[in-house]
N, C-alpha and C positions, 0 to 999 in steps of 0.2 A: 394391663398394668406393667409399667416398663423396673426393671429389674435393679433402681436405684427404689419407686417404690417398696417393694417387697423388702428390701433388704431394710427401708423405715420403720413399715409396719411387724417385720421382725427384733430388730431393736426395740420399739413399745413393748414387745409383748416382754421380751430380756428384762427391762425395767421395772416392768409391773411384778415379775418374776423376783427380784432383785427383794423389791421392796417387800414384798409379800413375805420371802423368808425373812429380811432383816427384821420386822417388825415382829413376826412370831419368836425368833429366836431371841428376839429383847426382852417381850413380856415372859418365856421361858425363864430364862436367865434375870435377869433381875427383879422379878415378882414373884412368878411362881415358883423356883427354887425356893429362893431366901423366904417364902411364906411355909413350906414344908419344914425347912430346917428348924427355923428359928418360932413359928409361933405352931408349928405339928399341924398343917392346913395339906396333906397330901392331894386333896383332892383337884385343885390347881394344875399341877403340874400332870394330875390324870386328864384333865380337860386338854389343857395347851397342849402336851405333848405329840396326840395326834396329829392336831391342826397342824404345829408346825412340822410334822413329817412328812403331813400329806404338800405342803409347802414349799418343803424342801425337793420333795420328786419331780412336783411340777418346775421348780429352779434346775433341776437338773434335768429335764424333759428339756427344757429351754436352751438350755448352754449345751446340748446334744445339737438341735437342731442350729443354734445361733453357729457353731462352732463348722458345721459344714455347708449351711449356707451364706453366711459370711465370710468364709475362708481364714478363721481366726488364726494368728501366728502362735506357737508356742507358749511364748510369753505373756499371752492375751488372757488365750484360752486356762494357763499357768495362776494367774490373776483374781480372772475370773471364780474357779474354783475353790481359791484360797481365801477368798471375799467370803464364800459363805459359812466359813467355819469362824470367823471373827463379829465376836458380837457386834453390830453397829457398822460396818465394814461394806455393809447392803446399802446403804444409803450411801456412801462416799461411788461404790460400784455404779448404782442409779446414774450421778450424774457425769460418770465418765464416759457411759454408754451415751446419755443425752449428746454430749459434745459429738459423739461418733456419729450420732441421729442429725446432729442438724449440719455436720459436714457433706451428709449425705442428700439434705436437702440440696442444696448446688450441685451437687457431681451431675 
C-alpha cells in the first residue's frame, strides 16, 4: 500500500471520527439538554452523554494519529481541535478533510 493510500484511508477514518462526535454532540446539545431542562427528562442526557464521550476519545484517538501521520501544520491540527468543541462544526470539519482526501487521490 503506497503511502498517498494510507494517508486516504486515514482521512476516512478522520471523517467518520469527525461525524461521529458532531452528530452526538448535536443530539446532546440540542435534545437531550433542552429535554432535561425544560420538560425534567434527565435520563437522556444519562444515555447520550456516554456515547458522546466515548465519541469524542475516539475523535481524538484520531486527530492523535491523523496529526502525525499526516504531518498536520499547527493551524490544521489548531482547527481541527476546535471543530470538536462547536456544535455542528463536525460536519463543516467532514468535508474539509474530504477535499484533503480527494487531493490526495492524485498525489
Amino acid at each position: 500500500m503506497t503511502s498517498s493510500e494510507e494517508d486516504r484511508r486515514q482521512l476516512r477514518r478522520m471523517r467518520l471520527a469527525s461525524v461521529l462526535e458532531a452528530t452526538t454532540l448535536a443530539v446532546l446539545v440540542f435534545i437531550a439538554v433542552p429535554l432535561k431542562h425544560v420538560f425534567g427528562m434527565p435520563q437522556f442526557v444519562s444515555a447520550i452523554g456516554p456515547i458522546h464521550g466515548l465519541a469524542f476519545l475516539f475523535y481524538i484517538w484520531m486527530l492523535i494519529q491523523s496529526h502525525f501521520q499526516l504531518k498536520w501544520t499547527g493551524r490544521e491540527w489548531l482547527r481541527v481541535v476546535a471543530f470538536a468543541f462547536i456544535p455542528l462544526a463536525g460536519f463543516v470539519n467532514e468535508r474539509l478533510l474530504k477535499r484533503r482526501e480527494d487531493s490526495h487521490a492524485y498525489a
